[in-house]
C-alpha positions as a printed Julia matrix, in Angstrom:
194×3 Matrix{Float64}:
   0.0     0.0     0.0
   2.85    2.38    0.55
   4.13    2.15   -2.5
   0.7     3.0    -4.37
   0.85    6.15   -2.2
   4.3     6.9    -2.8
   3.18    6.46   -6.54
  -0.24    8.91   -6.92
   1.57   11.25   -4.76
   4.29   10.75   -7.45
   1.28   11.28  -10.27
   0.0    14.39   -8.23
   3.37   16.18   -8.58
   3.62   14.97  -12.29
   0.2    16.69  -12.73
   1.01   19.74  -10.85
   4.51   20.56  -12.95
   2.44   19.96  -16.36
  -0.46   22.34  -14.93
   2.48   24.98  -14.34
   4.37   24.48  -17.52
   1.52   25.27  -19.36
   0.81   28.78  -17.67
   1.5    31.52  -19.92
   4.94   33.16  -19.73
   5.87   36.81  -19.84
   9.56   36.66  -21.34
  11.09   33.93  -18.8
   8.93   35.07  -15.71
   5.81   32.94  -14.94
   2.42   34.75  -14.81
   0.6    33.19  -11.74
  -0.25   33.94   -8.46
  -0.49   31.72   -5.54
  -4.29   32.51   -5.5
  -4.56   31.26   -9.02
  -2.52   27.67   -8.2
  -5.28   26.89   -5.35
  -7.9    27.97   -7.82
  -6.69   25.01  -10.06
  -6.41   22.46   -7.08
  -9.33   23.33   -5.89
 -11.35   21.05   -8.29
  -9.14   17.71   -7.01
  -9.16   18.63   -3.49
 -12.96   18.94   -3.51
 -13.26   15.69   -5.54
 -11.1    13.52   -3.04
 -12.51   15.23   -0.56
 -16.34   14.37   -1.97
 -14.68   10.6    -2.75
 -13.94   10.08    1.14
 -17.34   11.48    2.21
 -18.85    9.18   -0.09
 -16.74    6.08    1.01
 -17.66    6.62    5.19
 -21.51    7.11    4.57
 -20.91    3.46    2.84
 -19.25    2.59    5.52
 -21.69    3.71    8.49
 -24.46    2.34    6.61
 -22.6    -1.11    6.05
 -21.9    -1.15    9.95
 -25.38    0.23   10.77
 -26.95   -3.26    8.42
 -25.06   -5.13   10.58
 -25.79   -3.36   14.22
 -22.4    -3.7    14.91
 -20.19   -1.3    18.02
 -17.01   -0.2    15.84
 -14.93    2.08   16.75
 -13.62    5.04   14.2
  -9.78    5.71   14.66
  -8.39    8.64   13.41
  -7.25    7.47   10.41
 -10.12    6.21    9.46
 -10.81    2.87   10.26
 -13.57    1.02   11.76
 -13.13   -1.77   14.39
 -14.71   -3.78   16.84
 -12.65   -6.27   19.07
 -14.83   -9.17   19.3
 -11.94  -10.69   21.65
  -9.05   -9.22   23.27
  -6.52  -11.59   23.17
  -3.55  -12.24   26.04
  -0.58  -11.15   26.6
   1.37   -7.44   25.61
   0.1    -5.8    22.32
   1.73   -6.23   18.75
   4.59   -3.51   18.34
   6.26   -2.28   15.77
   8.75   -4.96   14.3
   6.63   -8.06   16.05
   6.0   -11.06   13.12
   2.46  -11.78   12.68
   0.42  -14.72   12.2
  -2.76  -13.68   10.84
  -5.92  -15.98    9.7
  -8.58  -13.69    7.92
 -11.58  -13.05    5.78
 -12.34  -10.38    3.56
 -15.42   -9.26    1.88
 -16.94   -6.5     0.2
 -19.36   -4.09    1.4
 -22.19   -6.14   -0.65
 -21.63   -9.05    1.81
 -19.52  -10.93   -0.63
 -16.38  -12.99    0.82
 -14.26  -12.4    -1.86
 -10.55  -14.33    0.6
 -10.06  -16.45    3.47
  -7.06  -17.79    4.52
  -8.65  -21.02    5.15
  -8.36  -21.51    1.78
  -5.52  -19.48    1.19
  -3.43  -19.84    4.0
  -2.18  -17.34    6.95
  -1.09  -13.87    6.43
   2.54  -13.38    7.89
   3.91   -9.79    8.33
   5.85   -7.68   10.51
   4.15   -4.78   11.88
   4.85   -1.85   10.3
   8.51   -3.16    8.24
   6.33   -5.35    5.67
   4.51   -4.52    2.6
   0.51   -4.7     2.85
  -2.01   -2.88    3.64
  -1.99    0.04    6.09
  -4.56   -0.82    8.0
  -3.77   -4.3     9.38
  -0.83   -2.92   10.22
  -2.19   -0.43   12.58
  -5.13   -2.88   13.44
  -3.06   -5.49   14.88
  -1.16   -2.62   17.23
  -4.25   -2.6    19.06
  -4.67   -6.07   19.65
  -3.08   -9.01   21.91
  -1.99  -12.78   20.58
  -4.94  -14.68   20.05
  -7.31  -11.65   19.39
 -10.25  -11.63   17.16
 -11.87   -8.35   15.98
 -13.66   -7.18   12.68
 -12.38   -4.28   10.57
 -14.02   -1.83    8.16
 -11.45   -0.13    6.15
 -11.47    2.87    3.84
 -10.11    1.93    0.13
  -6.89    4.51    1.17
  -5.71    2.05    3.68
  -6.65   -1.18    1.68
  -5.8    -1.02   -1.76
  -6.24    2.26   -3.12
  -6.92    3.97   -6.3
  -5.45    0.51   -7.78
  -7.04   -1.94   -6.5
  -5.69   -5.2    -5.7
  -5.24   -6.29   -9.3
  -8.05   -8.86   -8.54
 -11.46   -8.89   -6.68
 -10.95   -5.83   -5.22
 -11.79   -2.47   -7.32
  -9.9     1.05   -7.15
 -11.22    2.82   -4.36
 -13.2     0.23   -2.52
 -13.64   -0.21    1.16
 -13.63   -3.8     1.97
 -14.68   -5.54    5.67
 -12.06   -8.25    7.32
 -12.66  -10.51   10.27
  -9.19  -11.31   11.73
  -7.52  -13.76   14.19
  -4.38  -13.38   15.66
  -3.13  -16.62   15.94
  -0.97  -17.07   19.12
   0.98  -20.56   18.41
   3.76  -20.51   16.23
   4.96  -17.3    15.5
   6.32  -16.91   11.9
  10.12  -16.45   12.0
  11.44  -13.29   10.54
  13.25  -15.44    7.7
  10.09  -17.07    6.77
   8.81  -13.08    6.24
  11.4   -12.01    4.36
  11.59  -15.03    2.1
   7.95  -14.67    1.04
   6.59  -10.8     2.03
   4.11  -10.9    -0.38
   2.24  -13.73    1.67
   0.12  -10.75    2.47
């Protein structure tokens, strides 16, 4: 997921230097203003900013179908810890065994690790998406909770290549399984497990 957002931020400059090169020029000064610049971002701030409004009223309405408690962090996910786990909390650089489900807002299960096998990650120092990562910081081995997550800390304006569409929020129920630990060298030899 970082990597998308390294990219469209990437894209985003791209934009902005083409938007500027093609201002009109008086000899070799440019004619603009900074009042003129935000006039031109205006449109694509307004648009993400209508895209994200649209995405938690699909959200709270998913969640509401359901009656479910979630909580809303601040970066804008939903959870609900259905159990707490034992022990100390996941910290940065802890590996992560992780059996899951994910579905769409329509309902539809679209992966399961039963089928697929375990997710195994390090939190925060392996690629994925953002917000197991800051899911599983909340949680204790063993833990079980359910997750509603915004498409900009899922997959993004990409998608996920697959089932999953650009900028859709998707719903995971997660485990955190407490036997067997995955080694760091079983991580590193297949990150992508994720």
């Amino acid at each position: 997921m970082r990597k998308y957002f390294i990219i469209i931020m990437l894209l985003v400059s791209a934009c902005g230097l083409m938007v500027s090169c093609d201002q009109k020029t008086t000899g070799s000064v440019v004619s603009s203003s900074e009042g003129a610049k935000d006039d031109k971002d205006a449109p694509y701030v307004e648009g993400n900013k209508n895209i994200m409004r649209r995405e938690n009223e699909e959200m709270q309405m998913f969640i509401q179908r359901y009656g479910w408690q979630m909580q809303r962090t601040p970066s804008g996910l939903y959870i609900e810890i259905l159990n707490p786990g034992k022990g100390e909390l996941y910290k940065e650089g802890d590996p992560v065994n992780l059996e899951y489900r994910t579905f769409l807002l329509t309902g539809e299960m679209i992966y399961c690790s039963d089928s697929l096998g375990l997710k195994h990650f390090i939190v925060n120092r392996s690629e994925g998406i953002d917000a197991l990562h800051e899911a599983v910081q909340m949680l204790r081995p063993d833990a079980k909770a359910r997750l509603v997550i915004p498409s900009y800390l899922a997959y993004g304006v990409a998608g996920d290549g697959d089932r999953i569409q650009a900028l859709q929020p998707i719903m995971m129920e997660i485990h955190l399984t407490e036997n067997q630990k995955p080694s760091q060298e079983k991580i590193l030899a297949n990150p992508y497990n994720y």
